[in-house]
C-alpha positions in Angstrom: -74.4 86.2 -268.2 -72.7 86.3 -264.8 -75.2 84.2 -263.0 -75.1 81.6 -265.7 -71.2 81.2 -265.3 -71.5 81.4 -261.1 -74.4 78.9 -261.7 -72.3 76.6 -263.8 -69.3 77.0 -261.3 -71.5 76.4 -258.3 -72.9 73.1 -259.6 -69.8 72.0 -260.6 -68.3 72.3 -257.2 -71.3 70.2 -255.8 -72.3 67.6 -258.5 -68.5 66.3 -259.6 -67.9 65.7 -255.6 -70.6 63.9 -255.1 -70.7 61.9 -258.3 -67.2 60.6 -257.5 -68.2 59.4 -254.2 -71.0 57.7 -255.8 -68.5 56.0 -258.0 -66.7 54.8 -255.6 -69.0 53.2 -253.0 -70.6 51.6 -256.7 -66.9 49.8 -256.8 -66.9 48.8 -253.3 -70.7 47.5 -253.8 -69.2 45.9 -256.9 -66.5 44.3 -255.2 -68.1 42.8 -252.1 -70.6 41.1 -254.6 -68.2 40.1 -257.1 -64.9 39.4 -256.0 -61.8 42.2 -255.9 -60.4 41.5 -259.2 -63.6 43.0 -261.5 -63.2 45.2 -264.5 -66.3 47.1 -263.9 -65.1 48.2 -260.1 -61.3 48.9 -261.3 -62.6 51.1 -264.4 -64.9 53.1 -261.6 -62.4 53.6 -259.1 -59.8 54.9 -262.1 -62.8 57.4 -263.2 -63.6 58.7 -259.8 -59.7 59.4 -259.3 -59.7 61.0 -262.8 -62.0 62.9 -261.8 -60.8 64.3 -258.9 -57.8 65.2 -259.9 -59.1 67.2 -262.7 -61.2 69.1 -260.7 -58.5 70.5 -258.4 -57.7 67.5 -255.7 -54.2 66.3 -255.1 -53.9 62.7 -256.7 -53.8 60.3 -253.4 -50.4 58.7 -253.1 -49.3 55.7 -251.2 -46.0 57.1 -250.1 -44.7 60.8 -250.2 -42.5 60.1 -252.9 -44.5 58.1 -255.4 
């Protein structure tokens, strides 16, 4: 029961890192092919920063204040 929880954990901490990178160079691919103002690569990028933030990353900010 233990190694099914550390396994779980483990590929977690792998698989959501690497799945939000892949989400994001997908936007950027997106973009240069289809112009900057594209539903498809402004839904991805919102995903990956869900994403991340839900799985222990500081949201990225612009400015220290906002």
């Amino acid at each position: 029961m233990i190694w099914n929880l550390l396994r779980r954990i483990v590929l977690t901490a792998v698989l959501v890192p690497l799945g939000v990178a892949g989400a994001r160079k997908l936007s950027d691919t997106v973009e240069r092919r289809r112009g900057p103002n594209n539903r498809l690569s402004r839904y991805l990028r919102q995903g990956a920063g869900t994403a991340e933030t839900l799985f222990g990353r500081k949201k990225r900010r612009r400015f220290g204040f906002l």
